[in-house]
The first five atom37 places (N, CA, C, CB, O) and aatype in JSON, in Angstrom:
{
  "aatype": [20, 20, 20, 20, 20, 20, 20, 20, 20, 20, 20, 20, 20, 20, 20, 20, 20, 20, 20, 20, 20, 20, 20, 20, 20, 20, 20, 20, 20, 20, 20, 20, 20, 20, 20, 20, 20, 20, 20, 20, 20, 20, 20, 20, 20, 20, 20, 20, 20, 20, 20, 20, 20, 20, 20, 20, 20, 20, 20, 20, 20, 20, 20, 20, 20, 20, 20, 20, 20, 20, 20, 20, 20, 20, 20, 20, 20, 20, 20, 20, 20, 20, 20, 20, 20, 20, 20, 20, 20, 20, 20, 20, 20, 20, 20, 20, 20, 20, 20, 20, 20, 20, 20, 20, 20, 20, 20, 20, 20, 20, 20, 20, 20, 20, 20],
  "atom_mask": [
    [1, 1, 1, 1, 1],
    [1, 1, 1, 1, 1],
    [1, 1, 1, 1, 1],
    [1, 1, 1, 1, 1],
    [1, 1, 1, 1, 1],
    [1, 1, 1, 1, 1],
    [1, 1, 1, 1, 1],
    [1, 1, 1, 1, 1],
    [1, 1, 1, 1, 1],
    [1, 1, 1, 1, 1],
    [1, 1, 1, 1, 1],
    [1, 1, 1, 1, 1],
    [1, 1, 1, 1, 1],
    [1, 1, 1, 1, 1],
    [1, 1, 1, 1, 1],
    [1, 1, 1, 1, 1],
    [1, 1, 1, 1, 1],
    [1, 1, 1, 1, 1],
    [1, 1, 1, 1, 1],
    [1, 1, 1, 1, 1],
    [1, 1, 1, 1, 1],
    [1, 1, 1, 1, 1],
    [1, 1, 1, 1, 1],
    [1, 1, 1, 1, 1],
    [1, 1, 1, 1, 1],
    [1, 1, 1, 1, 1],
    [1, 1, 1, 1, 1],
    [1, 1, 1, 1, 1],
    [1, 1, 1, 1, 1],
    [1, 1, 1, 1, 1],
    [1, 1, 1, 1, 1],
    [1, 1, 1, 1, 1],
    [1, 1, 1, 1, 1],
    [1, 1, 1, 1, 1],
    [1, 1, 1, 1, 1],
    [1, 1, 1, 1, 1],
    [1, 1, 1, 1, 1],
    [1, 1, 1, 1, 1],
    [1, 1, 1, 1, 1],
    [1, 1, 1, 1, 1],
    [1, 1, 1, 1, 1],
    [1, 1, 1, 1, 1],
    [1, 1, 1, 1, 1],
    [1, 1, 1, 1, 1],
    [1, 1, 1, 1, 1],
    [1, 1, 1, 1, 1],
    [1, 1, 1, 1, 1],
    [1, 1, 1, 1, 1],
    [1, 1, 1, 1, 1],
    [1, 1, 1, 1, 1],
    [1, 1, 1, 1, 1],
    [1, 1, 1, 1, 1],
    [1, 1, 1, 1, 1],
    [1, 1, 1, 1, 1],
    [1, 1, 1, 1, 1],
    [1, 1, 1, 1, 1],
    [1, 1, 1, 1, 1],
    [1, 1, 1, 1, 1],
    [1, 1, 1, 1, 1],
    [1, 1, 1, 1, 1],
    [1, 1, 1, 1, 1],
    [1, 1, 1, 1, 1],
    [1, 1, 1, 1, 1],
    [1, 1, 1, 1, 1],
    [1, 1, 1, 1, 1],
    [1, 1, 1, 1, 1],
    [1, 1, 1, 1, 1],
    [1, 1, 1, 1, 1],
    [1, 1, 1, 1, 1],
    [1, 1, 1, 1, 1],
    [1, 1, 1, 1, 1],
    [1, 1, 1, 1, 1],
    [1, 1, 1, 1, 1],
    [1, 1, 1, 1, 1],
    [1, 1, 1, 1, 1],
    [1, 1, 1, 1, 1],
    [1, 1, 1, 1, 1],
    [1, 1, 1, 1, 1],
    [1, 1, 1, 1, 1],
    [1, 1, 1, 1, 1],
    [1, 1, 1, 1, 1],
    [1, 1, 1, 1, 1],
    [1, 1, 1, 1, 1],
    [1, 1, 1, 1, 1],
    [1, 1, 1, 1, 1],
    [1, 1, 1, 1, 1],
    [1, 1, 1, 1, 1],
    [1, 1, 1, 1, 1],
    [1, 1, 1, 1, 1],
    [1, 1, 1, 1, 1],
    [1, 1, 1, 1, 1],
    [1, 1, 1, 1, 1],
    [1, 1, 1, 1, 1],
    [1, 1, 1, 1, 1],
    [1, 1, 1, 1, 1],
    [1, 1, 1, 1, 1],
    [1, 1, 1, 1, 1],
    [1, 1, 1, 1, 1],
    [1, 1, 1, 1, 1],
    [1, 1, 1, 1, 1],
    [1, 1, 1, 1, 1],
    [1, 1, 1, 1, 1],
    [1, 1, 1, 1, 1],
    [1, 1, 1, 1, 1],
    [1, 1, 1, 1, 1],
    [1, 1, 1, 1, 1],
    [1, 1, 1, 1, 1],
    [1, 1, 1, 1, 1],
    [1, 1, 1, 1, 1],
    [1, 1, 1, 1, 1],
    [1, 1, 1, 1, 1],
    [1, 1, 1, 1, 1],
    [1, 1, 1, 1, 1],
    [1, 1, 1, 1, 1],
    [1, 1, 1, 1, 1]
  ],
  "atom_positions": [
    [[-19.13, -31.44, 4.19], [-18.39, -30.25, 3.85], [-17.37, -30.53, 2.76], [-17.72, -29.68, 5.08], [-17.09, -29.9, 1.75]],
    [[-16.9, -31.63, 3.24], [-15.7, -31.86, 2.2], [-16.18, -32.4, 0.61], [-14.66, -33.1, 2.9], [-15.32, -32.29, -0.25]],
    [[-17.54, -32.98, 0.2], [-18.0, -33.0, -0.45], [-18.19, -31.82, -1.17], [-18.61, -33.52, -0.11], [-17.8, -31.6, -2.32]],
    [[-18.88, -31.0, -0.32], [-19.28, -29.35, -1.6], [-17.86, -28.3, -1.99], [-20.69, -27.83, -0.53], [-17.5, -27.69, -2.99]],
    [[-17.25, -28.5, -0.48], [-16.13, -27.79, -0.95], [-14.08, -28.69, -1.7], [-16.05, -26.83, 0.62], [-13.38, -28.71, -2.72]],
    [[-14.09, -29.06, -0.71], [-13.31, -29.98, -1.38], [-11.84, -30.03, -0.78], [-13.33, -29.62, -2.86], [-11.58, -30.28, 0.39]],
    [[-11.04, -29.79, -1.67], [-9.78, -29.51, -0.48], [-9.61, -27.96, -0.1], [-8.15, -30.03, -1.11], [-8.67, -27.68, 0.65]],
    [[-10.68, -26.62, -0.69], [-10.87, -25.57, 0.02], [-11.64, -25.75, 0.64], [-11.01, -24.62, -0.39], [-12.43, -25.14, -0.09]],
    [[-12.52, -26.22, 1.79], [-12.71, -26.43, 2.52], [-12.72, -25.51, 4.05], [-12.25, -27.21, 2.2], [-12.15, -24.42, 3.95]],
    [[-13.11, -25.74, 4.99], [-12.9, -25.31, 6.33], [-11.96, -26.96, 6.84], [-14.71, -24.85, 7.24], [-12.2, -28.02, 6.26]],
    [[-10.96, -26.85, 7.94], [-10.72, -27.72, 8.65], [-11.36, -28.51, 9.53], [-10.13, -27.41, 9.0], [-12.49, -28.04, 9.63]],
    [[-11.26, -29.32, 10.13], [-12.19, -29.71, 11.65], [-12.22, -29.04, 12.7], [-11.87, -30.83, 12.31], [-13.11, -28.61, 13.43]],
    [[-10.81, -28.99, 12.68], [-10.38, -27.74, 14.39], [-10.84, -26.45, 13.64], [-8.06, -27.44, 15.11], [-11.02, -25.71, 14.61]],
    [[-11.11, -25.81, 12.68], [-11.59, -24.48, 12.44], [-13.34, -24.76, 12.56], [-10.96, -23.85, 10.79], [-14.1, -23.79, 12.59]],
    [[-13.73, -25.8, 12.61], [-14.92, -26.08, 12.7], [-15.47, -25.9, 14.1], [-15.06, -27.27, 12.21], [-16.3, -25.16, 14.63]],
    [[-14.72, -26.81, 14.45], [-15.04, -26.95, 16.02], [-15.12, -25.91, 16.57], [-14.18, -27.63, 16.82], [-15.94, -25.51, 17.4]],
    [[-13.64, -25.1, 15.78], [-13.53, -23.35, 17.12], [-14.72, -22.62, 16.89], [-12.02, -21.85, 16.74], [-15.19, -21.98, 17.83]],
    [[-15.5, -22.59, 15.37], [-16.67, -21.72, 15.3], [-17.47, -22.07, 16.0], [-17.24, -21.55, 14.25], [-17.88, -21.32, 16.88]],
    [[-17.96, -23.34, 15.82], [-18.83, -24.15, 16.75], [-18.54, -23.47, 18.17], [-18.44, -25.86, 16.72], [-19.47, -22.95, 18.78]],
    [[-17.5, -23.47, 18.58], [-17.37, -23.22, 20.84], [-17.59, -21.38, 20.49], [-14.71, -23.8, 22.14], [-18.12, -20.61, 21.28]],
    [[-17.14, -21.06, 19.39], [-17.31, -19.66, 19.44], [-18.73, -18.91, 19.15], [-16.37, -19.2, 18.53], [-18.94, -17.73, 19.44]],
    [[-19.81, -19.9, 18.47], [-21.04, -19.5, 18.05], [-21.95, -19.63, 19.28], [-21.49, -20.3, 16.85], [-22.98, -19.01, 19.55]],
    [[-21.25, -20.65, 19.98], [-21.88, -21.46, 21.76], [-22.1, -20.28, 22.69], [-20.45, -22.68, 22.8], [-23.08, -19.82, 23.28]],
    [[-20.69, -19.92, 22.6], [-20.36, -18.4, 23.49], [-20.83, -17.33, 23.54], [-19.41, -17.85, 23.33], [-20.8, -16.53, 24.48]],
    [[-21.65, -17.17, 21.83], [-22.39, -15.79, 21.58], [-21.63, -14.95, 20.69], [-22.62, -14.96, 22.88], [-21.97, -13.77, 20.63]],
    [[-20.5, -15.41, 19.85], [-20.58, -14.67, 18.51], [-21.59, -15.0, 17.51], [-19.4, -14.82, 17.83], [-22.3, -15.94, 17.15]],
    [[-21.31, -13.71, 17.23], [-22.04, -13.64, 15.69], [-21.55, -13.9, 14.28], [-22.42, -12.42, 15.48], [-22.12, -14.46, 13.34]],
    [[-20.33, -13.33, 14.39], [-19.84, -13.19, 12.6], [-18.58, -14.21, 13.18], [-19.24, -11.09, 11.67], [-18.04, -14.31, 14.28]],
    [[-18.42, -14.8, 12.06], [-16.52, -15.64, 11.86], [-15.78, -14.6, 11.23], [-16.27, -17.29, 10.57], [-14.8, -14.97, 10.58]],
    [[-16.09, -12.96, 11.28], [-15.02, -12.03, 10.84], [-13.71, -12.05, 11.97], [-15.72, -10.43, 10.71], [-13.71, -12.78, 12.96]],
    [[-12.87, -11.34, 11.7], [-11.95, -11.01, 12.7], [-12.37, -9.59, 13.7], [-10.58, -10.81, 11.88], [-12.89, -8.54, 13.32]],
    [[-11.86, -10.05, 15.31], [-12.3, -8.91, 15.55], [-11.17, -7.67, 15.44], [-12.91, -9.07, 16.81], [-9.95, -7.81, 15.31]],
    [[-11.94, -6.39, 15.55], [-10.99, -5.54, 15.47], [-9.89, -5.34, 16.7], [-11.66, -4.42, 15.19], [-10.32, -5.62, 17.82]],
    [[-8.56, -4.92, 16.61], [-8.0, -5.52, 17.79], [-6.82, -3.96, 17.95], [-7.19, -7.47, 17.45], [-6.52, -3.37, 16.91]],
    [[-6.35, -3.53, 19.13], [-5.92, -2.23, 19.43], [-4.68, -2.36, 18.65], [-5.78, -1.83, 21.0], [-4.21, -3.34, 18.09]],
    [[-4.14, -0.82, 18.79], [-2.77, -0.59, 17.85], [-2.6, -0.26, 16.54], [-2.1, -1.59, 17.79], [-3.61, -0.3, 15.84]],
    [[-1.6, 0.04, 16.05], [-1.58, 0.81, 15.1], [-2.01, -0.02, 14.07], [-0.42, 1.45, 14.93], [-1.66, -1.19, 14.2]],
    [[-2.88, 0.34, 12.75], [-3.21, -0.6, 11.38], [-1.96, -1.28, 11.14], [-3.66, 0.26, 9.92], [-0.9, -1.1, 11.74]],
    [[-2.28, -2.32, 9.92], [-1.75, -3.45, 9.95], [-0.36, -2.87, 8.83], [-2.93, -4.77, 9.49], [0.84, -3.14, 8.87]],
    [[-1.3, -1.8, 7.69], [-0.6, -0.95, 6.55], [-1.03, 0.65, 6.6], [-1.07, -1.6, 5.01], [-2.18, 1.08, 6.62]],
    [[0.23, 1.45, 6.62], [0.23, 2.84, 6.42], [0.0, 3.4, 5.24], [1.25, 3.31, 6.75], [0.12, 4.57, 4.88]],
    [[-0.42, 2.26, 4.58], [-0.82, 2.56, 3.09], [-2.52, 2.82, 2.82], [-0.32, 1.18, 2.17], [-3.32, 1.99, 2.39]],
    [[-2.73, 3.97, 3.14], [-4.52, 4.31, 3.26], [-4.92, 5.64, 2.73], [-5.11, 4.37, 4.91], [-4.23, 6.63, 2.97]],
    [[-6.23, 5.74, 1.87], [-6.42, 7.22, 1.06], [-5.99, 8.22, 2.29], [-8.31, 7.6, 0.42], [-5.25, 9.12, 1.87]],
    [[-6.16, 8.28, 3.25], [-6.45, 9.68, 4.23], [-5.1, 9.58, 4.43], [-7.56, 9.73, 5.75], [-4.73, 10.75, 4.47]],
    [[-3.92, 8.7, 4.63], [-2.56, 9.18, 4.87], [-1.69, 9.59, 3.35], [-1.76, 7.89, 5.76], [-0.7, 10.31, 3.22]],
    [[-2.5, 8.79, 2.23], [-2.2, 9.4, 0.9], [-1.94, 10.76, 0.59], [-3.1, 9.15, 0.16], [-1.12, 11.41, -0.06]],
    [[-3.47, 11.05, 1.68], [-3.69, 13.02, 1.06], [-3.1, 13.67, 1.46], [-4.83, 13.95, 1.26], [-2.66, 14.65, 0.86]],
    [[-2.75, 13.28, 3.08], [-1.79, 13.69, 3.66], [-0.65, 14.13, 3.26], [-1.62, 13.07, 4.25], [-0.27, 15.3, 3.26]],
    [[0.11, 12.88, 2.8], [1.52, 13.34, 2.25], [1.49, 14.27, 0.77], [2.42, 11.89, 1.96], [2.22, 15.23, 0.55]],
    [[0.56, 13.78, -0.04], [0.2, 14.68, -1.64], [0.51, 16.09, -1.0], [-1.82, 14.58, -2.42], [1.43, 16.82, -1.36]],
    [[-0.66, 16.41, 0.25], [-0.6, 17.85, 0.52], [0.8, 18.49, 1.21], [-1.8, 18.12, 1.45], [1.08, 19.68, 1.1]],
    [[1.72, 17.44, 1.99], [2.71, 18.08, 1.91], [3.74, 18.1, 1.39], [2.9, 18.17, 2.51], [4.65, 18.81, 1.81]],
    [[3.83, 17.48, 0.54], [4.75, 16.87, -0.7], [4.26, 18.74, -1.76], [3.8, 14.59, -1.65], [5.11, 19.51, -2.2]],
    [[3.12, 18.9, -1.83], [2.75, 19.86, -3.18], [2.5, 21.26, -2.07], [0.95, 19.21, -4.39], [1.87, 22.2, -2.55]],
    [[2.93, 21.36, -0.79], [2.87, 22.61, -0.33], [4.54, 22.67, -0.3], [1.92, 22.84, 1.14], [4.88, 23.76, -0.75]],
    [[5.3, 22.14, -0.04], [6.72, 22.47, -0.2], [7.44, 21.3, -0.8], [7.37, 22.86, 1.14], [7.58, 20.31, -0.07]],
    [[7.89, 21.25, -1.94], [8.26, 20.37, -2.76], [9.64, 19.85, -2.51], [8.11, 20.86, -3.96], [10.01, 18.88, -3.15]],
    [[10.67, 20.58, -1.36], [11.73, 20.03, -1.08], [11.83, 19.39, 0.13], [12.55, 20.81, -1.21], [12.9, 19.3, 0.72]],
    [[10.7, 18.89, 0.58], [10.27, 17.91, 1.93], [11.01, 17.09, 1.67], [8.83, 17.29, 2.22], [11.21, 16.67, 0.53]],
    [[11.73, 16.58, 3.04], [12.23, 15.31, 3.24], [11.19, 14.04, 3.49], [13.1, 15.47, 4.37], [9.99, 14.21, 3.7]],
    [[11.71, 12.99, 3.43], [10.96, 11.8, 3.68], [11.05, 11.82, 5.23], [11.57, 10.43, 2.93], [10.0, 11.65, 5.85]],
    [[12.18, 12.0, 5.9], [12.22, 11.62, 7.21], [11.27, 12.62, 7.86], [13.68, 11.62, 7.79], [10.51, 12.18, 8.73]],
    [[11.23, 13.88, 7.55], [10.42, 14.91, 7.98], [8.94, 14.86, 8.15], [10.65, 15.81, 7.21], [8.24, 15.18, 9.11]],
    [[8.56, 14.24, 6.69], [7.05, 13.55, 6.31], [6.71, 12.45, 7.2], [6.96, 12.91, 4.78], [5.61, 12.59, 7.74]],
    [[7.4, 11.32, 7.53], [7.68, 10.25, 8.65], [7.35, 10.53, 10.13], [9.13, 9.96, 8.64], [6.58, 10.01, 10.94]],
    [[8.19, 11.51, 10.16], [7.81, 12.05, 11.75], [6.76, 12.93, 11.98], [8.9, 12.81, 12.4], [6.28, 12.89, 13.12]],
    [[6.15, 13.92, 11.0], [5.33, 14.72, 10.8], [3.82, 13.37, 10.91], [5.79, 15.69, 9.27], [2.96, 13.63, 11.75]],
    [[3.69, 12.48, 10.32], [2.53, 11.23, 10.08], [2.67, 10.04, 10.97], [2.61, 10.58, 8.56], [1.89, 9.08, 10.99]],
    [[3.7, 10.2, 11.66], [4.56, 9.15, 12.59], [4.43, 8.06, 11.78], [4.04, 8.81, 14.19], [3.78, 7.21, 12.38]],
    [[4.76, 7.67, 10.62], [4.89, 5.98, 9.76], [6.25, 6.3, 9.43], [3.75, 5.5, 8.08], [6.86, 7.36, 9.54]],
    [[6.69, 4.94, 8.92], [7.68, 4.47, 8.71], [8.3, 5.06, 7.75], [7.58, 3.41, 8.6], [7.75, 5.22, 6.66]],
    [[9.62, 5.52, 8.03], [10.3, 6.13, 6.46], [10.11, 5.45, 4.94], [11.96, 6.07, 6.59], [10.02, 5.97, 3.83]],
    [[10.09, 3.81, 5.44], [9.69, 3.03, 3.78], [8.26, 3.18, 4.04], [10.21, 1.07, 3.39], [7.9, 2.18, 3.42]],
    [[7.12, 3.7, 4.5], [5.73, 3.46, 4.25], [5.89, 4.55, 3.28], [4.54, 3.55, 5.5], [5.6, 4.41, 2.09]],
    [[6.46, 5.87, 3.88], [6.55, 7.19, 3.02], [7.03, 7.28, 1.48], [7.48, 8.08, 3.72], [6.67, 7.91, 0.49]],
    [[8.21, 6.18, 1.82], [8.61, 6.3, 0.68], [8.01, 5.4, -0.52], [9.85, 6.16, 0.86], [8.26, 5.67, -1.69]],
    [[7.09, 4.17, -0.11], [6.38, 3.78, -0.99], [5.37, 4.52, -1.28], [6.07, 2.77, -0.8], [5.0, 4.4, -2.45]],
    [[4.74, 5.32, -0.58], [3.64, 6.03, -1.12], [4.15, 6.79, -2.06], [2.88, 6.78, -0.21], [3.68, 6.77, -3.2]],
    [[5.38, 7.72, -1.64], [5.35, 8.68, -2.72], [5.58, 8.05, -3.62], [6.11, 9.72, -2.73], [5.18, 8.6, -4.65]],
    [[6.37, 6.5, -3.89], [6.71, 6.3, -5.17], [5.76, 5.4, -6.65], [7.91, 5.67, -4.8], [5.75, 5.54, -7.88]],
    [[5.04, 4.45, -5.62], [4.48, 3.59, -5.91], [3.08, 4.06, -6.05], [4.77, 2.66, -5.14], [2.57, 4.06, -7.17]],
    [[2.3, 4.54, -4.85], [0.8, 4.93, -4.75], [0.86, 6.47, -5.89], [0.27, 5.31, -2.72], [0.46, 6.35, -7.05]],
    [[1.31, 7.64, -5.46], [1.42, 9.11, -5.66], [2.07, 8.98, -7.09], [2.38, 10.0, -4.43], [1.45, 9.6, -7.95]],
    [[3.44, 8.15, -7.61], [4.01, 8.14, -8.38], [4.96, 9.18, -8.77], [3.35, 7.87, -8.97], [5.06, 9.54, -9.94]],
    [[5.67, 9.71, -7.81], [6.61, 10.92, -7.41], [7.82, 10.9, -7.75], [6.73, 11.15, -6.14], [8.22, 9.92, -7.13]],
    [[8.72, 11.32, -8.32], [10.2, 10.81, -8.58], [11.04, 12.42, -7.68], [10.62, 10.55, -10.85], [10.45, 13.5, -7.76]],
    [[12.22, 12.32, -7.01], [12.84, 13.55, -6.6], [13.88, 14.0, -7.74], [13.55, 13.35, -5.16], [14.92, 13.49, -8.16]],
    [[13.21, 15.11, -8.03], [14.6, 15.73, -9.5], [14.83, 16.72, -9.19], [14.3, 15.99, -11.22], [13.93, 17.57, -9.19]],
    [[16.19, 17.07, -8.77], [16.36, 18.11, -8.55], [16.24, 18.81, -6.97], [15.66, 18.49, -9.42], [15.7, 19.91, -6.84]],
    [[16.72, 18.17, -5.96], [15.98, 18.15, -4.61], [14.49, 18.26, -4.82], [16.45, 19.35, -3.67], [13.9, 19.06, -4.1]],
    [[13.97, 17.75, -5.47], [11.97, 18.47, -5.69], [11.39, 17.07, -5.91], [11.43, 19.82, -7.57], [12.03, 16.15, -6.42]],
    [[9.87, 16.97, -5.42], [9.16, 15.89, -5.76], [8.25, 16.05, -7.28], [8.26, 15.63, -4.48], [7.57, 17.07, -7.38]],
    [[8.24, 15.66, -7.75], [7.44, 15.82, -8.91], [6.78, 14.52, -9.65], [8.29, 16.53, -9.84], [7.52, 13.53, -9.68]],
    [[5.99, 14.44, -10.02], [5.04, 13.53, -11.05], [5.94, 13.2, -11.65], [3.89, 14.05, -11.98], [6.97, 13.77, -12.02]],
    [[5.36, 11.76, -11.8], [6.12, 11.02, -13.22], [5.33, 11.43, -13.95], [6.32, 9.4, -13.47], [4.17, 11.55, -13.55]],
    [[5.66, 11.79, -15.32], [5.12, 12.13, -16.5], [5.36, 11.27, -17.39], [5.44, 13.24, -16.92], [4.9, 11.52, -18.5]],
    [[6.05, 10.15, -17.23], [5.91, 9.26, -18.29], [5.54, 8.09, -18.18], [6.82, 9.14, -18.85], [6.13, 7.69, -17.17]],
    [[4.73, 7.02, -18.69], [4.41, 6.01, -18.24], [5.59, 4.86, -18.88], [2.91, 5.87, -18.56], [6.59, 5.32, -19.42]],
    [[5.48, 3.82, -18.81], [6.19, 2.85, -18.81], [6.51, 2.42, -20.08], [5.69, 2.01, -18.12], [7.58, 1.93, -20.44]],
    [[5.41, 2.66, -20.84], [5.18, 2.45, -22.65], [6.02, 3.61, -22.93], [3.35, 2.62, -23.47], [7.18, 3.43, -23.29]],
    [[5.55, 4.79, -22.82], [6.71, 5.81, -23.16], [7.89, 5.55, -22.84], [6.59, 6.99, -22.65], [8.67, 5.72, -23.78]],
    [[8.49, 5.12, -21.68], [10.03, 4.84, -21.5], [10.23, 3.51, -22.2], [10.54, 4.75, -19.87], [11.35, 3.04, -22.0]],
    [[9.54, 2.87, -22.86], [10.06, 1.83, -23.81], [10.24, 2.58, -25.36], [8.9, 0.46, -23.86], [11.2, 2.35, -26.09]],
    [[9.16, 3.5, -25.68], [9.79, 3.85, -26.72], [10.92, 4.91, -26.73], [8.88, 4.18, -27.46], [11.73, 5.05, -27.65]],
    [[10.89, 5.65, -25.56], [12.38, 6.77, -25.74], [13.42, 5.45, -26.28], [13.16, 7.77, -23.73], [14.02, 5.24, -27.34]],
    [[13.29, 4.65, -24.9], [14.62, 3.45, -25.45], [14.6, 2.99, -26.69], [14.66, 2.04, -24.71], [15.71, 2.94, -27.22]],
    [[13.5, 2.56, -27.48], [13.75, 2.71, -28.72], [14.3, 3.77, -29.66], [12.91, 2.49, -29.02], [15.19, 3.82, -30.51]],
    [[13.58, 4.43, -29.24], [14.28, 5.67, -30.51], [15.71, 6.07, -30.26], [13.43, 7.32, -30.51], [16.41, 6.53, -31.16]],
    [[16.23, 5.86, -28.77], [17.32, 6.22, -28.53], [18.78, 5.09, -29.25], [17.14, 6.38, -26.98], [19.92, 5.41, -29.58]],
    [[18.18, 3.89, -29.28], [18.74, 2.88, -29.83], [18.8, 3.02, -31.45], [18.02, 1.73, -29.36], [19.9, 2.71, -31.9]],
    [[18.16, 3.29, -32.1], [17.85, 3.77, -33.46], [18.84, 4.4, -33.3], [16.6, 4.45, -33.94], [19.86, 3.72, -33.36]],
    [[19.1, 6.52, -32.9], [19.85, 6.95, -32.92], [21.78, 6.8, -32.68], [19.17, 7.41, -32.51], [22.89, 7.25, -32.97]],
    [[21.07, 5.84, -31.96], [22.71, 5.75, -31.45], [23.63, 4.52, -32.57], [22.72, 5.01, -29.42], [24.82, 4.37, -32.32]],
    [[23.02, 3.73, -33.73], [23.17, 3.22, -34.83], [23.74, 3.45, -35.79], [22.51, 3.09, -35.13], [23.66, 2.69, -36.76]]
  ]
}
């Protein structure tokens, strides 16, 4: 093993456990699936979720959205900010409309002007 793979590799004791675990009657070395809530609240179907109530009333709270999806106030709030790309202006959620290149050149031109 350590020949083909190298220092990525499998261990010995990870060897062995497949080995007593293949003995036993598994099949796959996946993980099994195991009860309780997912690991991340970060998933398309809780995405749409919030999009749809974020764009049916635009002055939604986060905590409201939270308890309404039962996740975490920061799961909410990364989605809207990070996944959705949402900024609050104005008590309101709305699209970023500018990307990142654009806010480098406002800062440019604004620097120009201010010269």
């Amino acid at each position: 093993m350590s020949a083909v793979y190298g220092e990525d590799g499998p261990s010995l004791y990870q060897i062995k456990f497949w080995s007593k675990q293949f003995k036993w009657g598994r099949e796959s070395v996946e993980d099994d699936p195991r009860p309780g809530r997912p690991a991340e609240a970060t998933n398309k179907a809780v995405c749409k979720k919030i999009k749809d109530l974020v764009l049916e009333e635009r002055r939604i709270k986060i905590s409201f959205i939270a308890s309404e999806l039962k996740i975490s106030v920061d799961s909410v709030w990364n989605i809207l900010h990070n996944v959705l790309g949402m900024n609050k202006v104005s008590a309101r959620w709305v699209s970023q409309l500018l990307t990142n290149k654009n806010w480098k050149g406002i800062k440019f031109v604004s620097r120009i002007f201010l010269r």
